[in-house]
C-alpha positions as YAML, in Angstrom:
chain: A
units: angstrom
residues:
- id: 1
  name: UNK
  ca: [65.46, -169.02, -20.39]
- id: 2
  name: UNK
  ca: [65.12, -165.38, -21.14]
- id: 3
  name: UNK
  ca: [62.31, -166.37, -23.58]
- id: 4
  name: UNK
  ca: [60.51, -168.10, -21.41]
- id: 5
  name: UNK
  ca: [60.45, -165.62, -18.72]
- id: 6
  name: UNK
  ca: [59.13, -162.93, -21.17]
- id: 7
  name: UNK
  ca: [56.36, -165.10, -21.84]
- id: 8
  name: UNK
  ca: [55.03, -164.14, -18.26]
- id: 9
  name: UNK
  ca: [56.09, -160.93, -18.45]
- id: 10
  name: UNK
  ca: [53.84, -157.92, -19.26]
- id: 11
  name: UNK
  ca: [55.30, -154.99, -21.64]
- id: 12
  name: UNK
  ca: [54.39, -151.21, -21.96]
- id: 13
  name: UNK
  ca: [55.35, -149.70, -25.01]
- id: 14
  name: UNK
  ca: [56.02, -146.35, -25.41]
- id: 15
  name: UNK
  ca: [56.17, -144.43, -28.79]
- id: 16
  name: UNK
  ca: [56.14, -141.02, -29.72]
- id: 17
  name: UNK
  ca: [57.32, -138.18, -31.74]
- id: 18
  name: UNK
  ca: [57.51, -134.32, -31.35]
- id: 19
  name: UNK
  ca: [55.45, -131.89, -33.42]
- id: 20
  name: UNK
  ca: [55.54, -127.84, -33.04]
- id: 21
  name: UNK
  ca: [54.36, -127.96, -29.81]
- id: 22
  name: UNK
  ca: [53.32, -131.03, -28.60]
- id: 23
  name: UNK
  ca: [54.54, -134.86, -27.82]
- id: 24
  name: UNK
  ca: [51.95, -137.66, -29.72]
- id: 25
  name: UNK
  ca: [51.93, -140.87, -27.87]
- id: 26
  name: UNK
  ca: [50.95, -144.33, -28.11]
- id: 27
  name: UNK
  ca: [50.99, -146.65, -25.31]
- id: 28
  name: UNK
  ca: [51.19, -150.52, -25.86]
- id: 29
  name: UNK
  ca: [50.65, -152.82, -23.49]
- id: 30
  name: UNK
  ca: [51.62, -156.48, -24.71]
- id: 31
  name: UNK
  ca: [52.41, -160.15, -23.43]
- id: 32
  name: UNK
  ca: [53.52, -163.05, -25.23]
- id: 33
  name: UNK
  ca: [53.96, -160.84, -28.50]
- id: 34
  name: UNK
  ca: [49.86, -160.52, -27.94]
- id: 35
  name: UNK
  ca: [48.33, -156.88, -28.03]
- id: 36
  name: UNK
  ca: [46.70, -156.17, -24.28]
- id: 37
  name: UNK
  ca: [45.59, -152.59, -24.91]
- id: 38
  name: UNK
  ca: [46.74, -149.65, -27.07]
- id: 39
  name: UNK
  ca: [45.77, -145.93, -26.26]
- id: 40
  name: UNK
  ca: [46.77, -142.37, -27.86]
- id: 41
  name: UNK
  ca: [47.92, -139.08, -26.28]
- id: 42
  name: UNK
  ca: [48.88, -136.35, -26.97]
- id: 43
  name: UNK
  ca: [51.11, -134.29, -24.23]
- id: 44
  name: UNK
  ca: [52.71, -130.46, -23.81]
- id: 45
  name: UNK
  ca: [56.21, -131.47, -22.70]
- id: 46
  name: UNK
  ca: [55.60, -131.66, -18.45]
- id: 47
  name: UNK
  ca: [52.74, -133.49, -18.99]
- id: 48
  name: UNK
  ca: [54.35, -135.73, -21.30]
- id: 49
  name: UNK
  ca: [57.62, -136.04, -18.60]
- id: 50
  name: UNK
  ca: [54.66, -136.97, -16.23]
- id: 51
  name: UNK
  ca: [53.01, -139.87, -17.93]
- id: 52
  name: UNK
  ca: [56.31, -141.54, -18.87]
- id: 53
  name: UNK
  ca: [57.00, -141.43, -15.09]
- id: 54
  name: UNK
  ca: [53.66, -142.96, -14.22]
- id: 55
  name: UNK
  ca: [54.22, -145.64, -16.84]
- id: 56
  name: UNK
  ca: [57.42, -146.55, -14.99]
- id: 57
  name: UNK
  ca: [55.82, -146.50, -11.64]
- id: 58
  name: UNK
  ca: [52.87, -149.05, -13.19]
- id: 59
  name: UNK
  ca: [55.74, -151.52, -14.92]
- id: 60
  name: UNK
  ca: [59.33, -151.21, -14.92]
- id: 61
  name: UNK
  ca: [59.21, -153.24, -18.35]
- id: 62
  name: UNK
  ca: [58.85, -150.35, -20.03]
- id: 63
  name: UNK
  ca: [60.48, -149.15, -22.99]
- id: 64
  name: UNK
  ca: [60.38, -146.03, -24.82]
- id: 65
  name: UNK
  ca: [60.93, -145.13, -28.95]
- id: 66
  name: UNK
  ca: [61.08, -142.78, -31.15]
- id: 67
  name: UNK
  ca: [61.88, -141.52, -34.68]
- id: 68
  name: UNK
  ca: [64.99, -138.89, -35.17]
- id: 69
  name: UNK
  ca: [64.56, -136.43, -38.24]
- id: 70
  name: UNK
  ca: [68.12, -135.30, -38.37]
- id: 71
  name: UNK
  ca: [69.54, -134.28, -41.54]
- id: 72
  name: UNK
  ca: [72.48, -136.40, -40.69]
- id: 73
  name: UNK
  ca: [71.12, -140.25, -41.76]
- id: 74
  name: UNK
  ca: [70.49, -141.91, -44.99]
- id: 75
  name: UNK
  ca: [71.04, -144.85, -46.45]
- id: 76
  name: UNK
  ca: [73.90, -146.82, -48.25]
- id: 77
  name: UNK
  ca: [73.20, -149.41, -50.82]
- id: 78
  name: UNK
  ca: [75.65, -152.13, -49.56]
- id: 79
  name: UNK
  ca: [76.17, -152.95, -45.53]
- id: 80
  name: UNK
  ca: [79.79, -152.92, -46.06]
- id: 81
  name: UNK
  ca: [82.13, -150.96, -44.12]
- id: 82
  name: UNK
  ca: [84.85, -150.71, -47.53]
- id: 83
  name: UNK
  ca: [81.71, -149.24, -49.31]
- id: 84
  name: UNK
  ca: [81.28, -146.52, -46.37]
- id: 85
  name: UNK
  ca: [84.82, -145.23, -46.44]
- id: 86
  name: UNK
  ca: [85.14, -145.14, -50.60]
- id: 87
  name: UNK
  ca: [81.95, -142.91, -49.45]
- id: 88
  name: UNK
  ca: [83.86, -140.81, -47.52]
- id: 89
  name: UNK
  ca: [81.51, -141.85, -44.41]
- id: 90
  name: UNK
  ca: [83.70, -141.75, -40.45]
- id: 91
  name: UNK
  ca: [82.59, -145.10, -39.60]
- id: 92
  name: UNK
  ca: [83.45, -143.69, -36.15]
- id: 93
  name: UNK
  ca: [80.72, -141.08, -36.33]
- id: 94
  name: UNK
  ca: [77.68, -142.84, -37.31]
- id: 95
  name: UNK
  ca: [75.60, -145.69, -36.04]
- id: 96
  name: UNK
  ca: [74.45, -148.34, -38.62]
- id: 97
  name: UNK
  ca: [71.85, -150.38, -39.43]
- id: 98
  name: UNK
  ca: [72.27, -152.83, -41.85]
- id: 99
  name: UNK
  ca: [69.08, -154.81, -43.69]
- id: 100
  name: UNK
  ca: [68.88, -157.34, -45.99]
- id: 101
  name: UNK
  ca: [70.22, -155.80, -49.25]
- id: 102
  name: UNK
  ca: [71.27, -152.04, -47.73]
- id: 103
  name: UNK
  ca: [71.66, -150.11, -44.60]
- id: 104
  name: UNK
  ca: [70.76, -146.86, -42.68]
- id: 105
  name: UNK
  ca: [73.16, -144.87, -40.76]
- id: 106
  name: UNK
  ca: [72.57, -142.27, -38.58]
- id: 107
  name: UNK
  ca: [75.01, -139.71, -36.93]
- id: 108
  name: UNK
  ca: [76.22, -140.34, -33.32]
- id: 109
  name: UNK
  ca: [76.64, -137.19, -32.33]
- id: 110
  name: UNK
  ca: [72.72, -136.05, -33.65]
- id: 111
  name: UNK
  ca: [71.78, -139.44, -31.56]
- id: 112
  name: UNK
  ca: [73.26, -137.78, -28.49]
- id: 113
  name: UNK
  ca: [72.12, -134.61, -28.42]
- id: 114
  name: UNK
  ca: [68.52, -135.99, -28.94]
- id: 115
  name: UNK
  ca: [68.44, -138.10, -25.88]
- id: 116
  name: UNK
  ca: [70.35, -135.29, -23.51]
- id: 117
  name: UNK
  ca: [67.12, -133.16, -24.59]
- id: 118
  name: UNK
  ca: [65.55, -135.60, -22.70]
- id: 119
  name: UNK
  ca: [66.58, -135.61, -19.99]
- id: 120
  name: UNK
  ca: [64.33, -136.96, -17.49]
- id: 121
  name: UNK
  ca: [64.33, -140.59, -18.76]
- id: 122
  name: UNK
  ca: [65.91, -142.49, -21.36]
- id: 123
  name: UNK
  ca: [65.25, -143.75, -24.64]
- id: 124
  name: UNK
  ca: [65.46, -147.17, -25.70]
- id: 125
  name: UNK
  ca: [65.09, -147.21, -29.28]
- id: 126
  name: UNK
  ca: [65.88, -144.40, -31.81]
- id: 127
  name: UNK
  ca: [64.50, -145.43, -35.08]
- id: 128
  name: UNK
  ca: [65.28, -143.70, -38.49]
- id: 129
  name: UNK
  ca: [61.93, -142.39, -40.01]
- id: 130
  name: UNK
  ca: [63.20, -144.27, -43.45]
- id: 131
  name: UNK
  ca: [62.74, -147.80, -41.77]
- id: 132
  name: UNK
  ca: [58.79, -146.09, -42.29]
- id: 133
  name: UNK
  ca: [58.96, -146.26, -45.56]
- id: 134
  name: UNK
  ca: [60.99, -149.66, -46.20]
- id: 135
  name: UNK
  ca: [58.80, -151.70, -44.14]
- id: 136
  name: UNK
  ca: [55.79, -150.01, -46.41]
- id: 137
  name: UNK
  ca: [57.50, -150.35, -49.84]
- id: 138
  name: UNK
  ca: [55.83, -152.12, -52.69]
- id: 139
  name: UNK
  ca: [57.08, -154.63, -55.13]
- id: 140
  name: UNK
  ca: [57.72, -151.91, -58.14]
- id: 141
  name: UNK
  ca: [60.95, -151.26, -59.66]
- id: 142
  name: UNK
  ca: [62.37, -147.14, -60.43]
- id: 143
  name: UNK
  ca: [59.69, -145.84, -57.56]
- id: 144
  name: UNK
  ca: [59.82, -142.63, -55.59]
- id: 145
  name: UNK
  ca: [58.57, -143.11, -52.02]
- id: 146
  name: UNK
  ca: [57.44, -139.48, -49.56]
- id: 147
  name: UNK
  ca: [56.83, -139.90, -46.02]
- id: 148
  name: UNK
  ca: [54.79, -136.14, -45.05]
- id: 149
  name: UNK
  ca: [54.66, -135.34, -41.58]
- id: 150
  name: UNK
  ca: [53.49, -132.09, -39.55]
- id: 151
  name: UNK
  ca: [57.61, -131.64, -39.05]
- id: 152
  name: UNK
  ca: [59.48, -133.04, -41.67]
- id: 153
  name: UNK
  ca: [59.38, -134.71, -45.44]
- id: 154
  name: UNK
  ca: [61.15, -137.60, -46.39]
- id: 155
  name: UNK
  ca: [62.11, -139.17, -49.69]
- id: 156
  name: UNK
  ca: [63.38, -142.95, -50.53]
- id: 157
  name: UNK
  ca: [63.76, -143.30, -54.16]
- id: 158
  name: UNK
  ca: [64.26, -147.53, -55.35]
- id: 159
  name: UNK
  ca: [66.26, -148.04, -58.25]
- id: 160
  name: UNK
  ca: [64.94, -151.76, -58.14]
- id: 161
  name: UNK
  ca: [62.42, -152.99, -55.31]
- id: 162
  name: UNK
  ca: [65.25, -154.07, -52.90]
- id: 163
  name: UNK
  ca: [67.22, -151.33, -52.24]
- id: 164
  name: UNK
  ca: [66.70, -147.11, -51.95]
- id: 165
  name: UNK
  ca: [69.43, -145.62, -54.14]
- id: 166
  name: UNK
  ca: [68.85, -142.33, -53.28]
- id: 167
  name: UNK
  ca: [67.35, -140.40, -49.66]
- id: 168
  name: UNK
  ca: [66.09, -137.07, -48.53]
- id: 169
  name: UNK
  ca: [64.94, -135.73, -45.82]
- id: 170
  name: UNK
  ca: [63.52, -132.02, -45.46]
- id: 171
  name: UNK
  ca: [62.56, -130.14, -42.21]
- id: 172
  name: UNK
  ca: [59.26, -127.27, -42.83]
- id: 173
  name: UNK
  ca: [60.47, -123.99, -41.69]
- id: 174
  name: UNK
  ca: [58.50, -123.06, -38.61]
- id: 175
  name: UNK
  ca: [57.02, -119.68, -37.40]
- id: 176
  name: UNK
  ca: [58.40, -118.00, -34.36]
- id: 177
  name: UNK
  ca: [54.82, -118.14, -32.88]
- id: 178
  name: UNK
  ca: [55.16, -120.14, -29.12]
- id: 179
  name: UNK
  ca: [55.42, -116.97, -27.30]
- id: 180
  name: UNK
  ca: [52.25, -115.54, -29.02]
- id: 181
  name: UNK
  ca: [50.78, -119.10, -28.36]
- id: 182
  name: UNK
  ca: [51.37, -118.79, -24.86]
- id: 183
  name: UNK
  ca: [50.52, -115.28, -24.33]
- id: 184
  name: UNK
  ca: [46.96, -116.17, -26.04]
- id: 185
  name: UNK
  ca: [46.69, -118.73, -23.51]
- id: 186
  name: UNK
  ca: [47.07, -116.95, -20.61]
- id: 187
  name: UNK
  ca: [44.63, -114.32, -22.28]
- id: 188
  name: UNK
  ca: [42.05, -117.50, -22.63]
- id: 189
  name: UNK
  ca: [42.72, -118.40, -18.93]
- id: 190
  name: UNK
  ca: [41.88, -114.60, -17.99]
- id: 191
  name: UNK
  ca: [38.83, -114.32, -20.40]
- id: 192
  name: UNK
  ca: [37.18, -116.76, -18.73]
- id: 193
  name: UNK
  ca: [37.37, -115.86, -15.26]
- id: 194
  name: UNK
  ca: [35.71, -112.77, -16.50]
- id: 195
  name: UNK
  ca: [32.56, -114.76, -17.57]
- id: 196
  name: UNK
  ca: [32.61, -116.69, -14.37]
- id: 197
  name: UNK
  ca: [32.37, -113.13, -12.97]
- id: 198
  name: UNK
  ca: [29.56, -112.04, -15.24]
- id: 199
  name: UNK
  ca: [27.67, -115.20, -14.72]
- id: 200
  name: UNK
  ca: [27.84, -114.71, -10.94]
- id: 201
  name: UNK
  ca: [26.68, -111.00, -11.95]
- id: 202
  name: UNK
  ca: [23.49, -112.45, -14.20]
- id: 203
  name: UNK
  ca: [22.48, -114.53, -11.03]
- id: 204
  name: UNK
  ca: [22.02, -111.64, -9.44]
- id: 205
  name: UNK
  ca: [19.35, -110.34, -11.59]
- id: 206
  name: UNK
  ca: [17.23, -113.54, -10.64]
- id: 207
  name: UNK
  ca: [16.18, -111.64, -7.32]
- id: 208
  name: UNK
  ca: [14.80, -109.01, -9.62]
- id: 209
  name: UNK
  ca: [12.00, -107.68, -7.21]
- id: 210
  name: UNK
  ca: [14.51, -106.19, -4.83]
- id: 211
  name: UNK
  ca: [16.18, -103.95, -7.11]
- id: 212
  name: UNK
  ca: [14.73, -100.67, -6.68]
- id: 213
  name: UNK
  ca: [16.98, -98.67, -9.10]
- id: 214
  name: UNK
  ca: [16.06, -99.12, -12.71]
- id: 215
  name: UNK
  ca: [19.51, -97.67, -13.65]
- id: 216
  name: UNK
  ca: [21.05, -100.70, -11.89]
- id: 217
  name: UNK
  ca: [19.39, -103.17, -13.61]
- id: 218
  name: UNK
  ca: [20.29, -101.39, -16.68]
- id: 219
  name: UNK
  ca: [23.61, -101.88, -15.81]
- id: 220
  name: UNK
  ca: [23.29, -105.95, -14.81]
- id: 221
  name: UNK
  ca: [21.55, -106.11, -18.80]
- id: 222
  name: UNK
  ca: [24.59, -104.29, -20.14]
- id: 223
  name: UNK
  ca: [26.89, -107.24, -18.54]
- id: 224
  name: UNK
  ca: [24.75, -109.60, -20.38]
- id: 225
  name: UNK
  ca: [25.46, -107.93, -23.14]
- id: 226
  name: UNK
  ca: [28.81, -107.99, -22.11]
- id: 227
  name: UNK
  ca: [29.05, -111.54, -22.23]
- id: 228
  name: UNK
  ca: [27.42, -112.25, -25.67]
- id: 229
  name: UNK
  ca: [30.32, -109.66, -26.94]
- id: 230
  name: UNK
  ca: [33.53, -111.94, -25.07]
- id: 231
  name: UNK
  ca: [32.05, -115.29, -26.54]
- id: 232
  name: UNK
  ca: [31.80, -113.17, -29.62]
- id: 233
  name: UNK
  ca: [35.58, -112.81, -29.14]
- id: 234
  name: UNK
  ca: [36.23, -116.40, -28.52]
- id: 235
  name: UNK
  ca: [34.76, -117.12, -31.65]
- id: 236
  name: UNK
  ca: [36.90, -114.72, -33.66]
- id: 237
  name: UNK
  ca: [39.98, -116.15, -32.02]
- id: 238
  name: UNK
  ca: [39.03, -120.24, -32.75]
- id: 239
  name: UNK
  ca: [38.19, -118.26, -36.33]
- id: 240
  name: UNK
  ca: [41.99, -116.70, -36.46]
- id: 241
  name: UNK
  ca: [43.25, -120.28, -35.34]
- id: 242
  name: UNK
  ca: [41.82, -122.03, -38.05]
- id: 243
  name: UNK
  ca: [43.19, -119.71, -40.53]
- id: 244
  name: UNK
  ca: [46.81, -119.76, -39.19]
- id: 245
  name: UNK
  ca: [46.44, -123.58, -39.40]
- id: 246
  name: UNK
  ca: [45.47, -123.70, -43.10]
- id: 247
  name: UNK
  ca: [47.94, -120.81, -43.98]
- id: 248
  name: UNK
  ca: [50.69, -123.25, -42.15]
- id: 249
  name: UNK
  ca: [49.37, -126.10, -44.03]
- id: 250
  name: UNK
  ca: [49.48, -124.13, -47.65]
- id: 251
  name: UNK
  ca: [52.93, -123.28, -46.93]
- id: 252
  name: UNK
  ca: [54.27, -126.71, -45.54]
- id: 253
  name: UNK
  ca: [52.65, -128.12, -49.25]
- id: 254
  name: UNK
  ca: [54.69, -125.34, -51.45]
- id: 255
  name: UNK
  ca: [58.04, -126.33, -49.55]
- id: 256
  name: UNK
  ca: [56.87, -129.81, -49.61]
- id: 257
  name: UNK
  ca: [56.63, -129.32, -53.75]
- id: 258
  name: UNK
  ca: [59.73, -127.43, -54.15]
- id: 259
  name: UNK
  ca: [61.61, -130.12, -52.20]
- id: 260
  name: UNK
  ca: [60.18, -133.07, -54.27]
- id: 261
  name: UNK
  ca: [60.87, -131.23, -57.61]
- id: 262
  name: UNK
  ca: [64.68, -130.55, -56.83]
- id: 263
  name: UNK
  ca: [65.30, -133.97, -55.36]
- id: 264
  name: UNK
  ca: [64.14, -135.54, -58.24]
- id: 265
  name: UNK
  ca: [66.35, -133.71, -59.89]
- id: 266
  name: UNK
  ca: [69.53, -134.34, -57.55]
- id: 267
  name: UNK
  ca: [68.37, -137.80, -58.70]
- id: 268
  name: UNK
  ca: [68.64, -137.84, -62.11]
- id: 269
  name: UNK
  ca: [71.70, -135.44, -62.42]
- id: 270
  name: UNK
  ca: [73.90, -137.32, -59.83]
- id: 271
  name: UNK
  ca: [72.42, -141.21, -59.31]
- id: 272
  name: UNK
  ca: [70.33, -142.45, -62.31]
- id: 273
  name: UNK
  ca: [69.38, -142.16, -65.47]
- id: 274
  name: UNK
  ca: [66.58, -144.48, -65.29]
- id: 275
  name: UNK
  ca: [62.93, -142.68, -65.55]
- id: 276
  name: UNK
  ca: [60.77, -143.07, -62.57]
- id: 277
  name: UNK
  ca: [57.61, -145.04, -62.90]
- id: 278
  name: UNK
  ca: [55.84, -145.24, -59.79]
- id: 279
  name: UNK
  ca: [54.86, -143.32, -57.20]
- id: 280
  name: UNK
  ca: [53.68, -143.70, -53.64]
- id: 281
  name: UNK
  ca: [52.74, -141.32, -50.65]
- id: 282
  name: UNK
  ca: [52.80, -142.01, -46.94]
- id: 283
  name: UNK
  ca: [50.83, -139.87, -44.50]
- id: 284
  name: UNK
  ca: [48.90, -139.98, -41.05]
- id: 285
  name: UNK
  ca: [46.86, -137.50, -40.71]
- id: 286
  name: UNK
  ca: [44.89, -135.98, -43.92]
- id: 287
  name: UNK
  ca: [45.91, -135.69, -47.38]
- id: 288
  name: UNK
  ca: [43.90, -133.98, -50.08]
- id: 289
  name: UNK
  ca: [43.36, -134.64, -53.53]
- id: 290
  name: UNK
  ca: [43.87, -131.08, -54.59]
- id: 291
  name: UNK
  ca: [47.77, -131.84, -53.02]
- id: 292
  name: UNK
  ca: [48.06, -135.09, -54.81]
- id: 293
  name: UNK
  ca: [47.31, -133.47, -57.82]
- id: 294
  name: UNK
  ca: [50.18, -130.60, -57.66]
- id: 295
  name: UNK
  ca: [52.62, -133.45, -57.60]
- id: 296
  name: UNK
  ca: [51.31, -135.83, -59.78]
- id: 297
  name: UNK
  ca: [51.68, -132.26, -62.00]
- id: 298
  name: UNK
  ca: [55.33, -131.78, -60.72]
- id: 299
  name: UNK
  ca: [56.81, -135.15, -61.02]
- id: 300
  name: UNK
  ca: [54.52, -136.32, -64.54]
- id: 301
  name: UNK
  ca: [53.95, -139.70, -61.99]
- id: 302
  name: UNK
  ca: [50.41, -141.11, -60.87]
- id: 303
  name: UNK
  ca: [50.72, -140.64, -57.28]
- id: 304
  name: UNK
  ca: [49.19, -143.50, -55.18]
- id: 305
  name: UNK
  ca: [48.20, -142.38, -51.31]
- id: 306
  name: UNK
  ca: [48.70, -144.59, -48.39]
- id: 307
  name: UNK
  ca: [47.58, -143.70, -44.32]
- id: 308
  name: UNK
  ca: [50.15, -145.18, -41.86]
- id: 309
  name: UNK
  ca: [49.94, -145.34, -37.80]
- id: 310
  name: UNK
  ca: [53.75, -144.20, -36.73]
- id: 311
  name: UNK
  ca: [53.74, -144.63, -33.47]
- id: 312
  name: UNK
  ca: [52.41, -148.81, -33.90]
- id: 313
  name: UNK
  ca: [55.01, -148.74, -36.58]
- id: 314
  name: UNK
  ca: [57.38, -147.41, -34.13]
- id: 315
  name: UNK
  ca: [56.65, -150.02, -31.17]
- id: 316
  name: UNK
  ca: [56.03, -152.83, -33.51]
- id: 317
  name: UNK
  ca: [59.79, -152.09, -34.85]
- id: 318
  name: UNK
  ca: [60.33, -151.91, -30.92]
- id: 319
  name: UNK
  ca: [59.02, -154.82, -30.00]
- id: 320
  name: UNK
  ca: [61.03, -156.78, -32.41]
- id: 321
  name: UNK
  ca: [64.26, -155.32, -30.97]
- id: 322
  name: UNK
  ca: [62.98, -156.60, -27.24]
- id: 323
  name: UNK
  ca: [62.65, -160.18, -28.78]
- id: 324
  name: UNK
  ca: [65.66, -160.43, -30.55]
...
């Protein structure tokens, strides 16, 4: 019965994840199991508390996901509870998903805390960020698998091309920057009510014949000049952006190296002897070839690059939960 009424019934899907500063969205819209529409967003956090609101005003069939980068999840090669406590694993304290030939657990109390931080509505579906990676693995046997995100680095490493026999996960260290962020804003917000001033000012200078004082229209000229100098500024601050962004992105890459190179070697000192052979990068945004190269360097593996869409990952994982 329940089937059947769901084949009537529209679904919005929401998906997201949290970077530094901001909440990137997805929104699904789907009947039948059929795509409707799909749009992208991407939020500060009231804005983001807003638009989950209005979804729930336009359909009260919605549901909301998201991926949880806690340090406390990672995977067991067996979905059997004996095989957790020889482990040493509180079956008590963790929540488990099992799959076909293995399953991922994540902590309870980590699961928790994440949805009291959001407090305003509630989340449906909390997804480990390895189920990424497993439902993008390829058919090869001794492979290491990297997810890179702006936030977080994670590694599966398959023994055989059923299973992960070893995880990681890795969290980028992040500058104490959002008060200078929102200090710079409010400087922005004040800049430019000082060119809407000087514009009004340059308007003036239009009813030129009526200015009898040279030395005042010396002075309307020197508040053109004025202006040129504050979008000179604006400049040098986009300029000063850019470069924090690639300095943040050089140093996310050298912790990102460092982090492959010793778990690799947790690998081989603690869970196999077996040489890896393969290897196999999932991003979203960019990856260059310059990157690539350093680990292909570090790890001695041809390094094979693949571009993923999280957040449809995340509601298509989702929407399978609704239908089950």
């Amino acid at each position: 019965m329940f089937k059947l009424i769901q084949y009537f019934i529209k679904e919005t899907l929401i998906a997201f994840y949290k970077t530094k500063d901001k909440y990137i969205v997805q929104k699904k819209e789907v009947k039948n199991n059929k795509i409707l529409s799909s749009e992208n967003f991407e939020f500060k956090e009231k804005e983001f508390i807003k638009f989950i609101n209005s979804c729930f005003i336009e359909n009260t069939q919605t549901y909301i996901s998201t991926i949880i980068d806690t340090f406390n999840q990672g995977i067991v090669d067996s979905c059997s509870h004996s095989k957790y406590k020889e482990l040493g694993i509180n079956l008590d304290n963790i929540k488990i998903l099992c799959l076909k030939d293995y399953s991922i657990f994540i902590g309870l109390y980590e699961i928790n805390q994440f949805q009291k931080k959001m407090k305003k509505f509630k989340i449906d579906y909390i997804f480990s960020p390895y189920l990424l990676i497993d439902l993008n693995k390829k058919d090869t046997n001794n492979s290491l698998y990297i997810l890179l995100t702006d936030s977080f680095i994670i590694i599966l490493i398959y023994e055989d091309a059923k299973k992960p026999k070893y995880s990681n996960i890795y969290h980028f260290k992040l500058e104490d920057n959002i008060d200078k962020t929102t200090s710079d804003e409010e400087n922005d917000i004040d800049t430019f009510d000082d060119i809407d001033n000087l514009v009004d000012d340059i308007e003036e200078i239009d009813d030129i014949e009526e200015i009898d004082d040279i030395d005042d229209l010396n002075e309307d000229i020197d508040d053109v000049d004025s202006l040129d100098d504050i979008e000179n500024m604006q400049t040098d601050q986009n300029d000063d952006s850019n470069i924090q962004e690639e300095i943040s992105d050089v140093k996310n890459e050298i912790e990102s190296l460092d982090f492959i190179k010793n778990s690799i070697k947790d690998y081989y000192e603690n869970y196999s002897d077996n040489f890896l052979e393969y290897g196999y990068i999932f991003y979203e945004d960019e990856m260059s070839d310059k990157f690539i190269t350093h680990i292909e360097n570090e790890t001695f593996l041809e390094i094979k690059k693949e571009k993923i869409d999280i957040l449809s990952i995340i509601n298509d994982l989702a929407l399978k939960e609704i239908n089950v």
